[in-house]
PABA-498384 format. One record per residue (C-alpha): x, y, z. Coordinates in steps of 0.001 Angstrom, whole numbers. Layout:
REM PABA-498384
@px=X | py=Y | pz=Z
...
//
This chain:
REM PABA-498384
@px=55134 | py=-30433 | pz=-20829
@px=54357 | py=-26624 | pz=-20222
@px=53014 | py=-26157 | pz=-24315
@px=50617 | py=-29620 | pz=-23624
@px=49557 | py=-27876 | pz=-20606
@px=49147 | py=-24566 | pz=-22243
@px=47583 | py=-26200 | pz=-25815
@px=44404 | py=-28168 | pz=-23278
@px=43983 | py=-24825 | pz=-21390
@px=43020 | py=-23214 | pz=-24693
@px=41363 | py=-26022 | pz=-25621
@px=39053 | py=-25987 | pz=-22811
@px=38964 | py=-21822 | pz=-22975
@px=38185 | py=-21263 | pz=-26574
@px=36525 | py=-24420 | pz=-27909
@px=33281 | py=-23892 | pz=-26333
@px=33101 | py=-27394 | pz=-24204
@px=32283 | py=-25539 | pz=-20839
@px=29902 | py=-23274 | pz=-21695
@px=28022 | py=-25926 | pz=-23227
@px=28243 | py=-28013 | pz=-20502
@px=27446 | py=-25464 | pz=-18126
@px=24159 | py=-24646 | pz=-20245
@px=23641 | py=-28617 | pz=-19531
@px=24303 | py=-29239 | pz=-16549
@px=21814 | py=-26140 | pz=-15532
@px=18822 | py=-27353 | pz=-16937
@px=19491 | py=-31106 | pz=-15377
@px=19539 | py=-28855 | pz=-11876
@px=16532 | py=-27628 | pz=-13123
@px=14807 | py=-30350 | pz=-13423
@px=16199 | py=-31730 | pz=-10015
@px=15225 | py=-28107 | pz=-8478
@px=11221 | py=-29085 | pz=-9596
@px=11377 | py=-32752 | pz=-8562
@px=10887 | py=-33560 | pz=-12021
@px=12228 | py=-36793 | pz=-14014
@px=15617 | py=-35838 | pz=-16300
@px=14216 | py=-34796 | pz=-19711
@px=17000 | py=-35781 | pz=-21677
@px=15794 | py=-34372 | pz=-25217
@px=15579 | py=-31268 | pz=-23654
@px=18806 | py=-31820 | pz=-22088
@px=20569 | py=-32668 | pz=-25376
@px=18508 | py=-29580 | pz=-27363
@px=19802 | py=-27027 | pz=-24822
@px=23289 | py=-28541 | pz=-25000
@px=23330 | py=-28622 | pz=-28692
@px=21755 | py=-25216 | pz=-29558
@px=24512 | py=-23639 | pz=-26878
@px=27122 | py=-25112 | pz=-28704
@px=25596 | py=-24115 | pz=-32379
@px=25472 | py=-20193 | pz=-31429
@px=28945 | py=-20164 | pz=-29665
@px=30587 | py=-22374 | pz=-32193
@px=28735 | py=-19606 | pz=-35077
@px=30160 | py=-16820 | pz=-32914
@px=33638 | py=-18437 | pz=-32468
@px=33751 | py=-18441 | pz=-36658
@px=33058 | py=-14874 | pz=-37078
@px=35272 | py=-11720 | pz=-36733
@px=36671 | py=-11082 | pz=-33504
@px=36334 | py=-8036 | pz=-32019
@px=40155 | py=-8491 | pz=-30334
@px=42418 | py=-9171 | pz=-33441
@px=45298 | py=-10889 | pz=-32187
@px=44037 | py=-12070 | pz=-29079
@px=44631 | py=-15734 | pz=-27528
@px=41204 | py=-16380 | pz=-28485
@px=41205 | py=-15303 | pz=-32098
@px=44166 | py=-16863 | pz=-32682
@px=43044 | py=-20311 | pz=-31254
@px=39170 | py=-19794 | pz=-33564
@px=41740 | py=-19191 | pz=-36807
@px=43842 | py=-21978 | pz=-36103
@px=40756 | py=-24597 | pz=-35166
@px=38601 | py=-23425 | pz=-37183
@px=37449 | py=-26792 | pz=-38851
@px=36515 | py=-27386 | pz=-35433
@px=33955 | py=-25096 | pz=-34499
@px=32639 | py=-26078 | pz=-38422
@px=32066 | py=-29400 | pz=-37400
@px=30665 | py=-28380 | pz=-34291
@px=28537 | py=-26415 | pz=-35748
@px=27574 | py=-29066 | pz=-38342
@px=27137 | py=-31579 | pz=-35602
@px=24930 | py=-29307 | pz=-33204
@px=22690 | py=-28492 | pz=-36128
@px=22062 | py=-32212 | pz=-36937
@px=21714 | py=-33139 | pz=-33320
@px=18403 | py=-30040 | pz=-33548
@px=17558 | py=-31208 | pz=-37097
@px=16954 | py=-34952 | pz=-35340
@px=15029 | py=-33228 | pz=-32423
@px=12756 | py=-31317 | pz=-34234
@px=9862 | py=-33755 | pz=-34456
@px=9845 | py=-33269 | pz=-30194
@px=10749 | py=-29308 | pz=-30877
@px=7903 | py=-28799 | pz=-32886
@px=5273 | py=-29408 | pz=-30308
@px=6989 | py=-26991 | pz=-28516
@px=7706 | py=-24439 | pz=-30657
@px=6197 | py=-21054 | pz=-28934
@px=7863 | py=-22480 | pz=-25715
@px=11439 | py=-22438 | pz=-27880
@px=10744 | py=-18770 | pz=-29926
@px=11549 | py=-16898 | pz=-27115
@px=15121 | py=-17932 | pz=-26629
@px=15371 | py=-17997 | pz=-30806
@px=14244 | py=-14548 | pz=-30896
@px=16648 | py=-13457 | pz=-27874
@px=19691 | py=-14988 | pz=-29259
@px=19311 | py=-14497 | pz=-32442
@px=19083 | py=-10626 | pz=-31471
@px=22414 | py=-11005 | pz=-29484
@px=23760 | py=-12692 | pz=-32440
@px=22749 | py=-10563 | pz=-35211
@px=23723 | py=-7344 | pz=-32922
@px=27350 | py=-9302 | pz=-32838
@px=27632 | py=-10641 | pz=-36422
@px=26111 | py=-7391 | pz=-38484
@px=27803 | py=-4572 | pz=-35424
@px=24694 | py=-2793 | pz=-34971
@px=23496 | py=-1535 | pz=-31351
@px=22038 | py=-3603 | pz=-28815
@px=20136 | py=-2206 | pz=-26340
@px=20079 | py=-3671 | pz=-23361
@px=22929 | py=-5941 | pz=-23691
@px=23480 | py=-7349 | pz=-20408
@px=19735 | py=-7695 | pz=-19668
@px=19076 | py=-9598 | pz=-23088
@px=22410 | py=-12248 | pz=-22009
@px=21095 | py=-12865 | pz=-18780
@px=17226 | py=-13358 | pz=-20154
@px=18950 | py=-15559 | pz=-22604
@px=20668 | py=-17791 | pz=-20140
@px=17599 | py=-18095 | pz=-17423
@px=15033 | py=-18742 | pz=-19500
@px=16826 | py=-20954 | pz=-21668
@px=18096 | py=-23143 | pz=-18627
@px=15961 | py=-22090 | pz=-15964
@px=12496 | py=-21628 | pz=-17415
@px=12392 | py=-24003 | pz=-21196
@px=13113 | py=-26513 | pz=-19692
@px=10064 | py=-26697 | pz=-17634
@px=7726 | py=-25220 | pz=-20057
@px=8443 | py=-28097 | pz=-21990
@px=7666 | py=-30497 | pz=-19157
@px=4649 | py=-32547 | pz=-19083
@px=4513 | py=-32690 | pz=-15880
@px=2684 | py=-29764 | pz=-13253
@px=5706 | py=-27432 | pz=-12227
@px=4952 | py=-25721 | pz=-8857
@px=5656 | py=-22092 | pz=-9929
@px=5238 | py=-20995 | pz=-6299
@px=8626 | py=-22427 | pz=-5643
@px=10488 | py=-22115 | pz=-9229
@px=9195 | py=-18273 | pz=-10078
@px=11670 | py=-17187 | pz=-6874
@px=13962 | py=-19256 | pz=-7833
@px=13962 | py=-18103 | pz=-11757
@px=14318 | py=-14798 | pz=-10103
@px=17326 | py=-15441 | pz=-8279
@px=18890 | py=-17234 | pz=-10953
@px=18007 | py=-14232 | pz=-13333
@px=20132 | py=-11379 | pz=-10845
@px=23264 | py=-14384 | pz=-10055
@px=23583 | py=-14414 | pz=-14067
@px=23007 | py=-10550 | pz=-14690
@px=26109 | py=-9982 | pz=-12354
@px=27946 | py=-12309 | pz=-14059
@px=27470 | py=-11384 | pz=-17192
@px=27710 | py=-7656 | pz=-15951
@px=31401 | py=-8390 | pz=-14866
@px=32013 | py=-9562 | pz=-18854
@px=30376 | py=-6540 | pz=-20822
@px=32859 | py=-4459 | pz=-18089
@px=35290 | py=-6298 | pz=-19688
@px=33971 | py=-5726 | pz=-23379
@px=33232 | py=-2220 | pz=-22894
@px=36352 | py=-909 | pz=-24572
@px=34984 | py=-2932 | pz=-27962
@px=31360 | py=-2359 | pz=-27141
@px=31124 | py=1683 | pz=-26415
@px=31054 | py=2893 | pz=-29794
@px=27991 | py=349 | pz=-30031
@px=25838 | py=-344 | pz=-26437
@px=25365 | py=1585 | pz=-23168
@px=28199 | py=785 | pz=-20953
@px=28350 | py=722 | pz=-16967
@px=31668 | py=2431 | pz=-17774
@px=32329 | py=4333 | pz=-15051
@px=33365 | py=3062 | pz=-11287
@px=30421 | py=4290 | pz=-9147
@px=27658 | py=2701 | pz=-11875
@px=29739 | py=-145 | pz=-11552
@px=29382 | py=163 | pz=-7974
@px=26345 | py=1168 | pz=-8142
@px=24736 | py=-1596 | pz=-9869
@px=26800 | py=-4422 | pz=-7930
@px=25057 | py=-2973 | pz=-4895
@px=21255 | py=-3066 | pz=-6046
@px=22128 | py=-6593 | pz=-7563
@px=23428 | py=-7928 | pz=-3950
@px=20044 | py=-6064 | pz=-2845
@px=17796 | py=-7313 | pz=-4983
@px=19475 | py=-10866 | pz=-4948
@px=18963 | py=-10547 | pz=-566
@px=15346 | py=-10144 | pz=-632
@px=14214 | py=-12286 | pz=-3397
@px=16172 | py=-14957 | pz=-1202
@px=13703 | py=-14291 | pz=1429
@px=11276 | py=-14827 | pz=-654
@px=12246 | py=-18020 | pz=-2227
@px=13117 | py=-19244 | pz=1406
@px=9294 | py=-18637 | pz=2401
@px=8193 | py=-20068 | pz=-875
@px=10041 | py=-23582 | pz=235
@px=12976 | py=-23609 | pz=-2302
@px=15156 | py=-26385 | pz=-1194
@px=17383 | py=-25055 | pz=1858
@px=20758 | py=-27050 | pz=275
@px=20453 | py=-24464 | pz=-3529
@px=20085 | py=-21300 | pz=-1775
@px=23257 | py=-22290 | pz=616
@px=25394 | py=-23005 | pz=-2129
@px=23866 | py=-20043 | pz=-4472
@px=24367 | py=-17036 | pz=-1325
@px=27982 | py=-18845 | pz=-1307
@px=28729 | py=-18385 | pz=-4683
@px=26975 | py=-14872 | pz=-4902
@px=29041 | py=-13685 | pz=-1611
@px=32039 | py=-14745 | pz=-3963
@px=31351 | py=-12883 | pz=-7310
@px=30130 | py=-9700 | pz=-4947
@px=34145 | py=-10685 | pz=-2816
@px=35721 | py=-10526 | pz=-6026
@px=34191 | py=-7741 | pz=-7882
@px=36937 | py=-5671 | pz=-7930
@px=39527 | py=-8585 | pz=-8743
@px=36808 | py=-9159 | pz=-11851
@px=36355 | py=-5218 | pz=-13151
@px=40192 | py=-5070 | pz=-13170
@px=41282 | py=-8419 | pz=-14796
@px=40866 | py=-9397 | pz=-18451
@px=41828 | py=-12849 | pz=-17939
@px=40420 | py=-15338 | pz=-20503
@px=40798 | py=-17995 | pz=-17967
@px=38886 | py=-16036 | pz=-15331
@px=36122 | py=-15358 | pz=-17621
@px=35466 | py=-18209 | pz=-19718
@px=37009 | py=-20289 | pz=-17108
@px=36187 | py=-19324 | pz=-13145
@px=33145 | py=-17271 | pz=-14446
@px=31615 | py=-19682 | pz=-16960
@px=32006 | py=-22024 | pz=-15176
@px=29974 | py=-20305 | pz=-12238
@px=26981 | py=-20274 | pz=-13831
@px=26930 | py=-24424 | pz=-13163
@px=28713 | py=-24554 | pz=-10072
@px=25399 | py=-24542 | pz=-7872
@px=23943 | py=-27172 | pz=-10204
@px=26957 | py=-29540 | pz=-9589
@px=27047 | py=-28945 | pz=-5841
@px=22977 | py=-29607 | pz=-6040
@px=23614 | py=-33015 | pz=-7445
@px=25824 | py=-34016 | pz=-4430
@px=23718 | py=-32664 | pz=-1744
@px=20123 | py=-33830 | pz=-2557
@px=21038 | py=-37295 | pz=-3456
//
């Protein structure tokens, strides 16, 4: 019973199904957050382009030989092939809609395929945690309504791009601290305690008053409950985050973070 336990744990850690889901269910809170009608091509494109770059980055060299997660990408490795194979198809079938929209989509091409070449070839990235969080708020946050047909009130979703920007830089912050080791020789680190500290601080700042500001703007009252909730606990558990290395805190608890607000949306504006 304990190795069926253990074998769907690593299932659901390493194979990629809740980050992709996560990058779903975003952009259907996005919508929701605009009062716009479910797009579900652009649903189904961001779903399937998540799962094409993290099933590509699950079949290259890890940069921790031996870990739980290289071992479970050597072992299922056919896998993230025909995940990969099936993503691409899923794109290939969208691309009559995509091509419309194609200087709307460059962007997040350009930024992940930066991230991705930095990762595959080892050369520096600058900016690394800056570029990740970009990555994930315009490609769930701000795509998704550029590719609307409808008017989007950018009054009300610029704030709240904003404050979904800083709640994914601190994330993502809290997993380059937990790269840094591999990353040093390559990127600019937060290395040390009081940057660390530092930077936690002005992101709990920054996050306060553009909260304000989203609050004047109108941004429905239920999101930015449930997103100062959530941001109170990444800020509570900083320190439990810098010192743990946990794969199922990170691409578990933390991953799965990033969609929490979008789920709790769902039940409280219906």
């Amino acid at each position: 019973m304990h190795s069926v336990i253990t074998s769907i744990r690593s299932g659901l850690l390493y194979s990629n199904v809740i980050v992709t889901v996560a990058a779903a269910t975003m952009a259907f809170r996005t919508f929701r957050l605009a009062g716009l009608a479910v797009d579900p091509w652009v649903i189904s494109l961001i779903a399937a382009a998540t799962l094409a770059v993290y099933a590509l980055h699950s079949l290259t060299p890890d940069e921790r030989p031996g870990s739980a997660r290289d071992v479970w990408n050597r072992r299922a490795r056919t896998f993230h092939r025909l995940c990969l194979t099936a993503s691409l198809i899923i794109i290939l079938l969208l691309f009559p809609k995509i091509i419309g929209h194609v200087i709307v989509f460059l962007p997040a091409v350009l930024l992940t395929g930066y991230y991705m070449s930095a990762t595959i070839l080892k050369f520096p990235i600058h900016g690394k945690t800056l570029v990740l969080a970009l990555t994930w708020t315009y490609a769930t946050m701000l795509m998704p309504l550029l590719m609307s047909v409808h008017h989007i009130d950018w009054q009300i979703m610029l704030p709240e791009s904003v404050l979904e920007f800083i709640y994914i830089y601190l994330i993502c912050l809290f997993f380059d601290h937990r790269d840094a080791s591999v990353d040093e020789p390559r990127h600019w680190t937060f290395r040390t305690p009081k940057r660390i500290c530092a930077v936690i601080l002005v992101t709990a700042i920054a996050f306060t008053m553009v909260l304000a500001w989203a609050w004047v703007a109108g941004v429905p009252y239920q999101w930015l409950i449930v997103k100062s909730l959530l941001m109170i606990f990444l800020t509570g558990t900083s320190d439990y985050s810098l010192r743990n290395s946990s794969d199922g805190w990170y691409y578990g608890v933390l991953d799965g973070m990033l969609a929490f607000d979008a789920l709790c949306l769902c039940c409280l504006m219906d």
